[in-house]
N, C-alpha and C positions, 0 to 999 in steps of 0.2 A: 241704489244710487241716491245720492243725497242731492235734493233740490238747492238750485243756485239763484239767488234774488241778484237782477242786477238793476240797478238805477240809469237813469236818462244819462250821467254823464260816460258811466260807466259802457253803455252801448256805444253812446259816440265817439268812444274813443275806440272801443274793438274796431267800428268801423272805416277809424281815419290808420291804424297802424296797417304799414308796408314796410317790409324789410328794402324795400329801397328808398322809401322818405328818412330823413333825421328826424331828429325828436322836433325842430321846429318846423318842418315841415308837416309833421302829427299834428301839433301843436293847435299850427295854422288850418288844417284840413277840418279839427274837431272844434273848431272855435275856441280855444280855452288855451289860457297863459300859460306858460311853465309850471308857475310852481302848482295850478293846476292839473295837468297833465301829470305832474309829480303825485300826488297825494293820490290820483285814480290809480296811476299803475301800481303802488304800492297794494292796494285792494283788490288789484286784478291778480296781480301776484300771491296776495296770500291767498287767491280761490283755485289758485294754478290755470289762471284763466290766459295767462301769457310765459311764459321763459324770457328770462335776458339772453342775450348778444352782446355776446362782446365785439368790438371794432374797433381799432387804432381812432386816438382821437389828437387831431391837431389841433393845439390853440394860439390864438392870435398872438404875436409878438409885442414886444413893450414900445419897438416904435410906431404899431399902426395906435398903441394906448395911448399914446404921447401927442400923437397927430389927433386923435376925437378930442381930448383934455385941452388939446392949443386953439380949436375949431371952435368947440364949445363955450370958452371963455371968451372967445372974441364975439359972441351973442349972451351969452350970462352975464360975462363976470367972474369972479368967486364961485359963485354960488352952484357952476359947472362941476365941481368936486364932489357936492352933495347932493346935485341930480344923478352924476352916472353914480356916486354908492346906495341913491335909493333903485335906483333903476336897476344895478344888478342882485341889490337883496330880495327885491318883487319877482326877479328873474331866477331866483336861487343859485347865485354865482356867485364866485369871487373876481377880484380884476386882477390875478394872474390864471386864469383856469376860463376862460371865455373861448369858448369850442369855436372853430372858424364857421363851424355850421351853422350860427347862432350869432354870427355878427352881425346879418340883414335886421333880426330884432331886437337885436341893441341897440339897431345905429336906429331904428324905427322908433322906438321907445322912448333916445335921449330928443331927439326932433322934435316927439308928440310934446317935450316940456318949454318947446321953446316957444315965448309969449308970440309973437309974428307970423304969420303963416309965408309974406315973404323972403325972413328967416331962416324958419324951418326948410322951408323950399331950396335956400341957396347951401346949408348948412348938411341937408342930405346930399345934396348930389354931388358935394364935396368929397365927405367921407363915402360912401358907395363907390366912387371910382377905385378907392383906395384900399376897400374890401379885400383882403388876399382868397384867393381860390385855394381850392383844396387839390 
């Protein structure tokens, strides 16, 4: 049998997957971002250290996009267009393909850019309510 090297992130993520977490919930358990989490399983993958699962995947509809874009601009500005397309290329997403599983760190993510923290504060708990369930 052929010896397998694994690295510190690579362990931490064996450690944080469960077939009942979503990927950000891994994500979140293993400390590490997406696109994070992304590049490890690819590696775990080619060691056959994991299998995919497939899952029906729902993603967010254009008016919960439309209600963060109206939210956002009312504490950016402008400049709310080019927070959420930095926020979902870090996130390795497109904004029609934003998993519902994966809204809580969206809507975290676009927050963390907002200069205020009483802002940020009114601006989550806006959109979080508005969060659709799966």
């Amino acid at each position: 049998m052929e010896e397998i090297t694994l690295d510190t992130e690579m362990i931490r993520l064996l450690m944080a997957i469960d077939e009942n977490k979503n990927i950000s919930q891994v994500a979140r358990a293993a400390e590490m971002n997406l696109s994070q989490v992304k590049d490890v399983l690819v590696r775990l993958l080619k060691l056959e250290l994991v299998v995919p699962v497939k899952k029906d995947v729902t993603y967010l509809e254009q008016p919960f996009i439309n209600f963060v874009k109206t939210k956002l601009s009312e504490f950016v500005g402008p400049m709310g267009e080019i927070l959420i397309e930095d926020i979902l290329d870090e996130m390795g997403l497109r904004i029609d393909r934003i998993p519902v599983n994966a809204a809580p760190d969206f809507v975290r993510n676009i927050a963390g850019e907002i200069p205020q923290e009483e802002n940020r504060t009114l601006f989550a708990d806006m959109v979080f309510s508005r969060i659709p369930t799966v």
